[in-house]
C-alpha positions as CSV (number, residue, x, y, z in Angstrom):
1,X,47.7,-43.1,-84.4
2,X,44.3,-44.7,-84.6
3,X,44.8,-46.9,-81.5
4,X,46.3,-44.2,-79.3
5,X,43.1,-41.6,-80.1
6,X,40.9,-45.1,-79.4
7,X,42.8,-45.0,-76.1
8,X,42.3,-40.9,-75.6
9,X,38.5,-41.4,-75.9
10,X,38.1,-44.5,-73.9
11,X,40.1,-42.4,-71.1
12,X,37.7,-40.0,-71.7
13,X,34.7,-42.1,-71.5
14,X,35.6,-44.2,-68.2
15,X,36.2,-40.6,-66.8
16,X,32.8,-38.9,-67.6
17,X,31.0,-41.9,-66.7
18,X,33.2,-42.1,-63.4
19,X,31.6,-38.4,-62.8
20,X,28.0,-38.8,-63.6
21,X,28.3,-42.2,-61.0
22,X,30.1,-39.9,-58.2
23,X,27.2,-37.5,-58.6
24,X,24.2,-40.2,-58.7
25,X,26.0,-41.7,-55.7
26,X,26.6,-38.5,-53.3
27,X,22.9,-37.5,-54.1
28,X,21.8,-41.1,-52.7
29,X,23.9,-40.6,-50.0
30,X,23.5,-37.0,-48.9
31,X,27.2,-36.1,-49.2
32,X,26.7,-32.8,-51.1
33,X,28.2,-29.9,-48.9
34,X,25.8,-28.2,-47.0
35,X,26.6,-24.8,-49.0
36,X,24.8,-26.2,-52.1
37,X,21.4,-26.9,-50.2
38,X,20.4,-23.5,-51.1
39,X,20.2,-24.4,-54.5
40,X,17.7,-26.9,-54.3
41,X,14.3,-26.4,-55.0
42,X,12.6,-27.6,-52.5
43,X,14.5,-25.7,-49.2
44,X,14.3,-27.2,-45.8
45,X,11.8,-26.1,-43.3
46,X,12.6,-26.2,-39.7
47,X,10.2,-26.6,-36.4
48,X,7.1,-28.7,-36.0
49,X,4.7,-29.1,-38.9
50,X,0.8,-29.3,-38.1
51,X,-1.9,-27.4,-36.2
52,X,-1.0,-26.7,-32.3
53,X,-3.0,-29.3,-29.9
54,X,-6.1,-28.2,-27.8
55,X,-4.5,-28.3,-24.7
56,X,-2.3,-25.2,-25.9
57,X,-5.1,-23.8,-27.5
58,X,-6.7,-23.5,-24.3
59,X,-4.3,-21.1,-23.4
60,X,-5.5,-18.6,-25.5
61,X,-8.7,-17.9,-23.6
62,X,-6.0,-17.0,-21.3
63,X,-4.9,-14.5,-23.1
64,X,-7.9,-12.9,-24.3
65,X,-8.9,-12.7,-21.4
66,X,-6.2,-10.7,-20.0
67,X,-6.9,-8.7,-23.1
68,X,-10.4,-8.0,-22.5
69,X,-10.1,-7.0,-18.8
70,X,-6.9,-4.9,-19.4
71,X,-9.2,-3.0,-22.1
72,X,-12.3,-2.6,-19.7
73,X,-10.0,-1.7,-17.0
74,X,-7.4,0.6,-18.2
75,X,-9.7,3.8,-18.9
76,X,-11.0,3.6,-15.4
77,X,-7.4,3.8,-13.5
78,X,-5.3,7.4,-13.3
79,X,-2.4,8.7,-12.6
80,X,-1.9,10.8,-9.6
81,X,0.9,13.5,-8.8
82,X,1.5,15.1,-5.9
83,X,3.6,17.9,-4.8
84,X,4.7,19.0,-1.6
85,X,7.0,22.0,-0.6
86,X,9.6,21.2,2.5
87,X,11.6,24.1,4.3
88,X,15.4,23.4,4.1
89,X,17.0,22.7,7.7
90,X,19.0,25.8,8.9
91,X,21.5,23.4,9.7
92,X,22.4,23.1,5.8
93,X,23.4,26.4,6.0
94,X,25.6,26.0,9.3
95,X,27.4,23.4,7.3
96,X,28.0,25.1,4.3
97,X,28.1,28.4,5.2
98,X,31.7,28.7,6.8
99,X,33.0,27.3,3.6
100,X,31.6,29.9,1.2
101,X,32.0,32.8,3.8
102,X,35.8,31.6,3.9
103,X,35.9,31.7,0.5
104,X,34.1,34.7,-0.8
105,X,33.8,37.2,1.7
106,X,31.7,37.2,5.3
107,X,29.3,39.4,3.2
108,X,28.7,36.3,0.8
109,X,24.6,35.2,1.4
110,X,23.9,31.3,1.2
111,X,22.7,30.6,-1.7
112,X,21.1,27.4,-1.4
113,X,17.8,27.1,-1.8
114,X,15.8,27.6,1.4
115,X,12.5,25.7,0.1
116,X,12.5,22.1,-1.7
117,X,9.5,21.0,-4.0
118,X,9.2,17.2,-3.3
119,X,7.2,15.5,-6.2
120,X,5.2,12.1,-6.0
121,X,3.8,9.9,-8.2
122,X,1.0,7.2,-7.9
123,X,-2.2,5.4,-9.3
124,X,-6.1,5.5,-8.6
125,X,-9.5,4.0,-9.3
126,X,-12.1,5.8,-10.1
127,X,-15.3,4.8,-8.2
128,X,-18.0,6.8,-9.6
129,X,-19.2,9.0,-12.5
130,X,-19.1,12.3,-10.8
131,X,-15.2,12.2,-10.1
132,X,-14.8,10.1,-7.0
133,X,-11.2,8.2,-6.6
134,X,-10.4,5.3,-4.2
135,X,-5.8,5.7,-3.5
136,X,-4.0,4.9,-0.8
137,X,-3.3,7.2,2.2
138,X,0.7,7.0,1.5
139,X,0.1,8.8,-2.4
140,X,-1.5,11.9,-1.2
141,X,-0.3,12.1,2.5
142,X,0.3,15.7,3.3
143,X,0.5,16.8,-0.4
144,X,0.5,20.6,-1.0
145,X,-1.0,20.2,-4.8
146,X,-2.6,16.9,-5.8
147,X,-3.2,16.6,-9.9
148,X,-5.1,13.4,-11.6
149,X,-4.3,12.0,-15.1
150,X,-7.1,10.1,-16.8
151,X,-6.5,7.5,-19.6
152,X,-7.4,9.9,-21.9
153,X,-5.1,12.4,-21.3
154,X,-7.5,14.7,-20.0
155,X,-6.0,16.8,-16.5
156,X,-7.7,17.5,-13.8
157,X,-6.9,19.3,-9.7
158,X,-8.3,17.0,-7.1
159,X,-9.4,17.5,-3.2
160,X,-9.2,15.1,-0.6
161,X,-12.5,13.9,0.4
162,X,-11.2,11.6,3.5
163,X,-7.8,9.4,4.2
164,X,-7.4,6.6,6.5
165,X,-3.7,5.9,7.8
166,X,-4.8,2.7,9.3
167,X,-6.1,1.1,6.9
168,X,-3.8,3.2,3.8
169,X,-7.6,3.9,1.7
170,X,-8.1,7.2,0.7
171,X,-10.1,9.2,-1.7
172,X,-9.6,12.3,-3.4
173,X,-12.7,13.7,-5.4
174,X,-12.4,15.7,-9.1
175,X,-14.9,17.4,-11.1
176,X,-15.7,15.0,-13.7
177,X,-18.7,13.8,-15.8
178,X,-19.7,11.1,-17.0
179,X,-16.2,9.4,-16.0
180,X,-15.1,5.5,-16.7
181,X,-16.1,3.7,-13.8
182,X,-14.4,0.4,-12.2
183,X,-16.7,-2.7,-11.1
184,X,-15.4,-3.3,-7.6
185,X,-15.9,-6.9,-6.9
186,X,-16.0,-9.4,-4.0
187,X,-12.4,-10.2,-2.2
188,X,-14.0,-12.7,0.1
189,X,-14.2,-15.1,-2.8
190,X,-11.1,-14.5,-4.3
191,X,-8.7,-17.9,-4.3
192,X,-4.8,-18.2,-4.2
193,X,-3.9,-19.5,-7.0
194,X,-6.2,-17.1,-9.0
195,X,-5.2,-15.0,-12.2
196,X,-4.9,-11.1,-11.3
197,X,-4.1,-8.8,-13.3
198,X,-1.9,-5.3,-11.5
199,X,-2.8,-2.2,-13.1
200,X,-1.2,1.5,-12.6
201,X,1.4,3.7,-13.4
202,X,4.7,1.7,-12.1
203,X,8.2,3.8,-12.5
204,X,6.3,6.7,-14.7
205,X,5.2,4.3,-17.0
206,X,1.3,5.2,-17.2
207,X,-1.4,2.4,-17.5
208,X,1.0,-0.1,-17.4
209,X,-0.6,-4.3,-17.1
210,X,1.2,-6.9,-15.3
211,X,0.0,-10.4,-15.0
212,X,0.2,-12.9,-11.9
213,X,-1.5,-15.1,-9.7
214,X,-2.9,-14.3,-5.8
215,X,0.3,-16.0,-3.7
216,X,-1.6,-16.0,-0.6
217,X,-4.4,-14.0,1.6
218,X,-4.4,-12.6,5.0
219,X,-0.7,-10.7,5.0
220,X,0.1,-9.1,7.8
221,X,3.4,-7.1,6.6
222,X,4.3,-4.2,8.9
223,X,3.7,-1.1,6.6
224,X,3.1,1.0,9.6
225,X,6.3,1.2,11.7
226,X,6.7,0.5,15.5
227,X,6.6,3.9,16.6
228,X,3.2,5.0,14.7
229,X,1.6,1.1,16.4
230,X,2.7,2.6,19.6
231,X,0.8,5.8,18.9
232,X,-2.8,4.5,17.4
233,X,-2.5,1.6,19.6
234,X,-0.8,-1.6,18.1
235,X,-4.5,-3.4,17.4
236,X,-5.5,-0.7,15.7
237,X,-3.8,-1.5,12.3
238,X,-5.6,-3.0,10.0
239,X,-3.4,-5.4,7.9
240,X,-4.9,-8.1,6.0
241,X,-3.6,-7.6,2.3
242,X,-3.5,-9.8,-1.0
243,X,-0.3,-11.4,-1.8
244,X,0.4,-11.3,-5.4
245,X,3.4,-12.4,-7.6
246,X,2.1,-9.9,-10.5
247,X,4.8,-6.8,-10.8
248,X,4.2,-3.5,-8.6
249,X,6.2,-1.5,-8.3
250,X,7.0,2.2,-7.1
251,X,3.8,4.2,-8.9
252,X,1.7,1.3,-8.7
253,X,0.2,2.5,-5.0
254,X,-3.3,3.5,-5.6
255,X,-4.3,1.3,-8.2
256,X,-6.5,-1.5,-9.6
257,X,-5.9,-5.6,-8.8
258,X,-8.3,-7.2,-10.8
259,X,-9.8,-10.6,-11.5
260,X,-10.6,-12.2,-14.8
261,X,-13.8,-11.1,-14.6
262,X,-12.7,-7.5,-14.9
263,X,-13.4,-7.1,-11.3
264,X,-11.2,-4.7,-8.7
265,X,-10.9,-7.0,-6.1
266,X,-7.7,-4.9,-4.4
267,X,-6.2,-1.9,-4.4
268,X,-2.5,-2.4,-4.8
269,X,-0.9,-0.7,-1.9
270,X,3.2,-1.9,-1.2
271,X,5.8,-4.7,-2.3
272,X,8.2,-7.0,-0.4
273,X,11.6,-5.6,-1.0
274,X,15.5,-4.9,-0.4
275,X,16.0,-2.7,-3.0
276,X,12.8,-0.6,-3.5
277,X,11.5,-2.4,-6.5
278,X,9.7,-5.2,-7.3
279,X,11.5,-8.4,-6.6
280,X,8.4,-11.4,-6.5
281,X,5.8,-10.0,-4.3
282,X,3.2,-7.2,-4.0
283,X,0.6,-6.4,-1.7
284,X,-3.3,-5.2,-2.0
285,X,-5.9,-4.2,0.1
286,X,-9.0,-5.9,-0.1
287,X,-11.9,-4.3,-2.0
288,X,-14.6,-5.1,0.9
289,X,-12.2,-3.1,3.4
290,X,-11.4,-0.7,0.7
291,X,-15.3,-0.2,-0.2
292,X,-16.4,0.2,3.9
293,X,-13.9,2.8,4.6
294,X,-14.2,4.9,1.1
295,X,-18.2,4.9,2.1
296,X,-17.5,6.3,5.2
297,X,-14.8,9.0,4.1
298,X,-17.3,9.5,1.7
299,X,-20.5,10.4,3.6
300,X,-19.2,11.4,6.9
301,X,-15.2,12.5,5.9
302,X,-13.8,9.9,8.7
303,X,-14.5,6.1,9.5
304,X,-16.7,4.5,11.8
305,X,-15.4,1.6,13.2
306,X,-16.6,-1.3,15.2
307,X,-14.9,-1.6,18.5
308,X,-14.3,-5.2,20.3
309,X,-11.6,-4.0,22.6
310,X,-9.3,-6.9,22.9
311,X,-5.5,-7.0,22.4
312,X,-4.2,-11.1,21.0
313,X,-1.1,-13.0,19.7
314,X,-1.1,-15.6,17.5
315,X,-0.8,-19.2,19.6
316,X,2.4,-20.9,19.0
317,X,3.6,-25.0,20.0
318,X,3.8,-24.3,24.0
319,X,0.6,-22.4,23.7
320,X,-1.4,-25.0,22.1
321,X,0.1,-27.9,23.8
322,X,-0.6,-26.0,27.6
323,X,-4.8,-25.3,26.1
324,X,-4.9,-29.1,24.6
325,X,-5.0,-27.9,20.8
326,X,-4.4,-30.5,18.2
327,X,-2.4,-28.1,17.1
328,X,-1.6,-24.1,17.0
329,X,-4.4,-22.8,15.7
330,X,-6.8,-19.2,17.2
331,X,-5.2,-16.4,19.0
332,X,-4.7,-15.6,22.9
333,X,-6.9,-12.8,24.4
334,X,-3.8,-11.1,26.4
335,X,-5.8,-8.3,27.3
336,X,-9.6,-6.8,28.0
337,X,-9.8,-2.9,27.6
338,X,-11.8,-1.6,30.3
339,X,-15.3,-1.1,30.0
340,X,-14.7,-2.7,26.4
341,X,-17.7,-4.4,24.8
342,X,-15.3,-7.7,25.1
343,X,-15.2,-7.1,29.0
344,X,-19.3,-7.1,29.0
345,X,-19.8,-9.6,27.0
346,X,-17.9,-12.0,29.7
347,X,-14.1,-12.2,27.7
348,X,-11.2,-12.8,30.1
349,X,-7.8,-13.2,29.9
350,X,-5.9,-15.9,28.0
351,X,-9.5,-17.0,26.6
352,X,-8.6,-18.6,23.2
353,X,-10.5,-16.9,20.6
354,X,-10.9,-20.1,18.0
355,X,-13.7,-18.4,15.5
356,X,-15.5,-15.5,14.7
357,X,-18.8,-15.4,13.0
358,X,-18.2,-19.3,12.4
359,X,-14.8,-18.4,10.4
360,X,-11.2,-20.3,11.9
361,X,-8.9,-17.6,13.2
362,X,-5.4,-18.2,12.9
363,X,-3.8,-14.4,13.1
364,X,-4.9,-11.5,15.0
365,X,-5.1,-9.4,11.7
366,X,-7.7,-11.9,11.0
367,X,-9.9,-10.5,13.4
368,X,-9.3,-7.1,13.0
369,X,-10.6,-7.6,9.5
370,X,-13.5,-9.0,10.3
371,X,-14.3,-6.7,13.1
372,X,-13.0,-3.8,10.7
373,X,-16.2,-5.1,8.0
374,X,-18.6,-4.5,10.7
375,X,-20.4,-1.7,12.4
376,X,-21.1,-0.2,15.9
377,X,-24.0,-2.2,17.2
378,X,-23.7,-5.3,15.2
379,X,-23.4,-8.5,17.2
380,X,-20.7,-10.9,16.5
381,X,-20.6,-14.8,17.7
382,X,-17.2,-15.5,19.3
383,X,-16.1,-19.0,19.9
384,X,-13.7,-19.4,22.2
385,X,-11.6,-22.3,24.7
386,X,-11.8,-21.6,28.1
387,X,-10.8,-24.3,30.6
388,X,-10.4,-27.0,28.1
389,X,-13.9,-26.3,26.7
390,X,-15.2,-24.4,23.8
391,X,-18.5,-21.9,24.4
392,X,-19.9,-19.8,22.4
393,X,-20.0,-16.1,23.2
394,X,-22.2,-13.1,21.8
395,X,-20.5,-9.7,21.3
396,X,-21.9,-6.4,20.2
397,X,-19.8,-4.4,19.1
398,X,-19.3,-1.0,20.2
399,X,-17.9,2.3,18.7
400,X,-14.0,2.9,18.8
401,X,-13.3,6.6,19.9
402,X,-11.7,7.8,16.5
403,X,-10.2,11.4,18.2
404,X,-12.0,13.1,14.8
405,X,-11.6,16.8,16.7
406,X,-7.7,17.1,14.8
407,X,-6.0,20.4,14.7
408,X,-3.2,20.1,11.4
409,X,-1.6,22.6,9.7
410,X,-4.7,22.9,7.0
411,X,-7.3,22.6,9.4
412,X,-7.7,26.4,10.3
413,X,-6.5,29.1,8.3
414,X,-5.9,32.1,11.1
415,X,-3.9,29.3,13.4
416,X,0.3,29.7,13.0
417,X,1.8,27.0,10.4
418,X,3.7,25.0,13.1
419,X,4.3,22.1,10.9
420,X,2.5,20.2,13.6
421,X,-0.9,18.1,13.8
422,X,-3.0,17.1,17.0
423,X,-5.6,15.0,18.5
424,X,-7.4,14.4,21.3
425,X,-6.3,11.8,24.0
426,X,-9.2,9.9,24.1
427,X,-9.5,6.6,27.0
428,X,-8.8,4.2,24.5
429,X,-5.7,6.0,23.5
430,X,-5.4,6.2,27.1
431,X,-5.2,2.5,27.5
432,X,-2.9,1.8,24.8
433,X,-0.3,4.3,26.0
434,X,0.0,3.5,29.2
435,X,2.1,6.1,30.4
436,X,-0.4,8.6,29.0
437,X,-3.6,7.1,31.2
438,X,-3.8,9.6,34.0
439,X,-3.2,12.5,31.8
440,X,-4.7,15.2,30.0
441,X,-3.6,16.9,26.7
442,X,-3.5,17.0,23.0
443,X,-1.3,14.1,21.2
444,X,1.2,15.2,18.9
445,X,0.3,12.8,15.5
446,X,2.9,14.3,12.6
447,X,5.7,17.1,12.7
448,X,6.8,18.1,9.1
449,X,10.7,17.8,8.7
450,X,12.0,21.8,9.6
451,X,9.0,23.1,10.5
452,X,8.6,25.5,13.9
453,X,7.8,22.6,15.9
454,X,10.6,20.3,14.5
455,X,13.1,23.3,15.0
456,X,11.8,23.1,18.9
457,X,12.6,19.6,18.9
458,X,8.7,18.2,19.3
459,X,8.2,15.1,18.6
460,X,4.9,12.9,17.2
461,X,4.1,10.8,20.1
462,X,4.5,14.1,22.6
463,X,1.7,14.8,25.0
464,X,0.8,18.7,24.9
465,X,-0.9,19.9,28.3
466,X,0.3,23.7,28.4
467,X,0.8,26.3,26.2
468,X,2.3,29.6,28.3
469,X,-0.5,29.4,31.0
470,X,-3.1,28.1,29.0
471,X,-4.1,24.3,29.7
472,X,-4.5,22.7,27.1
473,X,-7.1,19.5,27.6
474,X,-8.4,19.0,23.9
475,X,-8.1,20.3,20.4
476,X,-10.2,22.9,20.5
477,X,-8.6,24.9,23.8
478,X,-5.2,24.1,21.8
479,X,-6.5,26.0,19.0
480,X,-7.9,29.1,21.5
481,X,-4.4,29.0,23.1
482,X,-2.7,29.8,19.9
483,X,-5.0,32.8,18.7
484,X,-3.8,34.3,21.7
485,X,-0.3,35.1,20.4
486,X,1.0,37.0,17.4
487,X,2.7,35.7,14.4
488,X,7.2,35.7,15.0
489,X,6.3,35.2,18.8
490,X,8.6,32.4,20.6
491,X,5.7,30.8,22.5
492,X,6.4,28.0,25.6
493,X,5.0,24.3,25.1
494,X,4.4,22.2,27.7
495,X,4.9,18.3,27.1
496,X,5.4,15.2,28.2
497,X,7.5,12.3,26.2
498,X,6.6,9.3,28.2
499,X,6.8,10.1,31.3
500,X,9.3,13.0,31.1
501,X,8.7,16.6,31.2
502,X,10.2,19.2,29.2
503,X,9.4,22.8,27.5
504,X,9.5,23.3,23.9
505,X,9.9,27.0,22.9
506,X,8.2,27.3,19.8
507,X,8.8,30.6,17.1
508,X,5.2,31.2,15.6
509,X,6.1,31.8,11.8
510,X,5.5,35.3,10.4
């Protein structure tokens, strides 16, 4: 008995001490599961221990920055809604008329609407203390009511002081006090490669901040068609925007692009797209053009602009290799308007204009900025090639007929609502439109969709020389033609479309 307990506990023994060795050796060697680590006392801690490095920490001035600014900034950018009410095409009716007549009885009226209330929403920057608003053209074109948001909440109704389709600056004026104000800054020394910050109302998302870098400078992108080119004359544009990867997007027209310094150094105008939102690249106007043509709205209600009277292309590889150019640099003069200050100042034809004011030209858009900066009566030194040789040549700069004498559908209140607008043909429209040079008339600048002079089929870009027997020369004897006739009168238009000839009869609303 003795010996086979002896045996029992030595069993025993070599077994417990077989244990304890299995433990001390799966400890040593990390073999206890990985379900069990939460047991331990001292838990694992992931990531990299230790303070960050300066390099990263530099970062952060970065982002205080774009704190900073966005708080500075913010309370002097609003929201701006618009509203506009449309006449629904007859046509509509036509269409679906037949169908409910059909169904419910000849007697059965349409009952589709016969007006439309279009809304629109965009952003603004206000300029000065007293209420003064710096938008683009597109956010309050032709608006009916126009209503500004501050960052505060507080509502107010604004008035157009002045808007500029050429340039897409407008600004709209509220009775304020004491308002926020933006610093505007200097665009001529922005970089590419700078930090900007975009700052508006994107997608009805108010005072919304998005962060990017200036892409590039000098865009010319094509935001005014063909067919309005062809009817202010294609150098008349004025394109010359900021390219910036920071989001814009639909609501964002209007508002602030601002440097680090808290400066507005654009006002953030259209994007680069395919499917109507933002996709890498937006575009701004810059704050010196922005400044010049808001002053002017602002003290005379239209712009005064500095006329050279030159039309150019950009010089490509057969172009610079025919003048001798290292390479294609400058822009061909292809054409000198008539008694143009160009044409006294001894321009010609397929001169290469190489700088202006000392600065390299590369694009025409170039030059149209710089002469758009200047004023009627300021001299500006043009270097050109001529002949293989570069001269020097002296300009000063005339005043571009604007056509200010317009006739619109706001402009006097006892003239018939034709849905139409009108200006006068002035000789440099004259030389533009070639087919226009001999005549005389008022030019047809907008028709609003299903108005009277849309249902009469006239068209912008139609010349208007007779109204009945009336002639009609200029704005003002198109205005004293129409008070001759009563409201619900069909009234004959004379007009030319090019160089075609046809009568409009137009139904003066009651």
């Amino acid at each position: 008995m003795r010996s086979s307990k002896t045996k029992i506990w030595s069993a025993t023994g070599l077994v417990f001490i077989g244990v304890v060795v299995g433990i001390i050796l799966a400890s040593n060697f990390d073999w206890v599961p990985k379900g069990l680590a939460s047991r331990n006392d001292n838990p694992v801690i992931l990531g990299a221990q230790g303070a960050p490095s300066e390099d990263v920490l530099k970062f952060q001035d970065t982002g205080k920055a774009f704190t900073a600014v966005s708080k500075e900034v913010l309370p002097t950018v609003v929201s701006i809604s618009t509203s506009k009410i449309i006449k629904r095409s007859p046509r509509e009716d036509d269409m679906w008329g037949p169908i409910f007549r059909d169904f419910f009885g000849r007697d059965f009226p349409s009952q589709l609407p016969q007006t439309q209330k279009l809304q629109g929403l965009g952003s603004g920057v206000i300029v000065s203390k007293d209420g003064y608003i710096l938008t683009n053209n597109h956010v309050i074109e032709n608006a009916d009511d126009i209503k500004v948001t501050l960052y505060d909440n507080r509502h107010f109704e604004a008035e157009i002081v002045g808007t500029d389709p050429l340039t897409e600056v407008a600004v709209v004026k509220i009775k304020g006090e004491d308002l926020p104000v933006a610093r505007l800054g200097d665009s001529e020394k922005l970089e590419v490669g700078e930090w900007v910050l975009a700052i508006g109302n994107p997608l009805q998302l108010s005072s919304t901040v998005t962060a990017g870098i200036v892409s590039a400078k000098g865009r010319a992108i094509g935001i005014i068609q063909d067919e309005d080119r062809e009817q202010i004359g294609g150098s008349y544009a004025i394109e010359n925007f900021i390219q910036t990867d920071a989001a814009i997007n639909p609501g964002n027209s209007g508002g602030a692009l601002v440097n680090l310094k808290a400066e507005v150094i654009g006002i953030n105008t259209a994007i680069a797209t395919r499917t109507g939102y933002y996709q890498g690249y937006g575009f701004a106007i810059p704050i010196n053009l922005a400044k010049k043509i808001m002053n002017d709205l602002i003290k005379q209600g239209y712009v005064v602009r500095a006329w050279l009277g030159i039309s150019m292309e950009p010089i490509n590889e057969a172009m610079a290799e025919r003048f001798g150019l290292d390479r294609p640099k400058g822009v061909l003069i292809r054409q000198i308007l008539n008694d143009s200050p160009a044409q006294k100042a001894g321009l010609k034809t397929l001169d290469v204009l190489l700088k202006v004011d000392n600065k390299d030209i590369s694009q025409s858009n170039e030059v149209q900025n710089i002469i758009a900066l200047k004023n009627p009566g300021d001299i500006v030194t043009l270097t050109i090639l001529r002949d293989g040789k570069q001269k020097e040549v002296q300009v000063k700069l005339g005043q571009r007929e604007t056509g200010r004498e317009t006739a619109s559908k706001t402009a006097d209140e006892d003239l018939p609502e034709l849905g139409l607008e009108v200006q006068n043909l002035t000789d440099e429209i004259r030389s533009q439109l070639d087919y226009y040079k001999n005549d005389e008339g008022v030019l047809v600048t907008n028709v609003d969709l299903y108005s009277a002079a849309y249902d009469a089929r006239i068209s912008k870009g139609d010349l208007i020389f007779r109204i009945e027997d009336q002639p009609v020369r200029s704005v003002s004897e198109y205005r004293k033609a129409l008070h001759k006739f009563k409201k619900g009168q069909v009234v004959i238009f004379y007009l030319k479309q090019r160089s075609t000839e046809f009568q409009a009869f137009v139904k003066l609303p009651q």
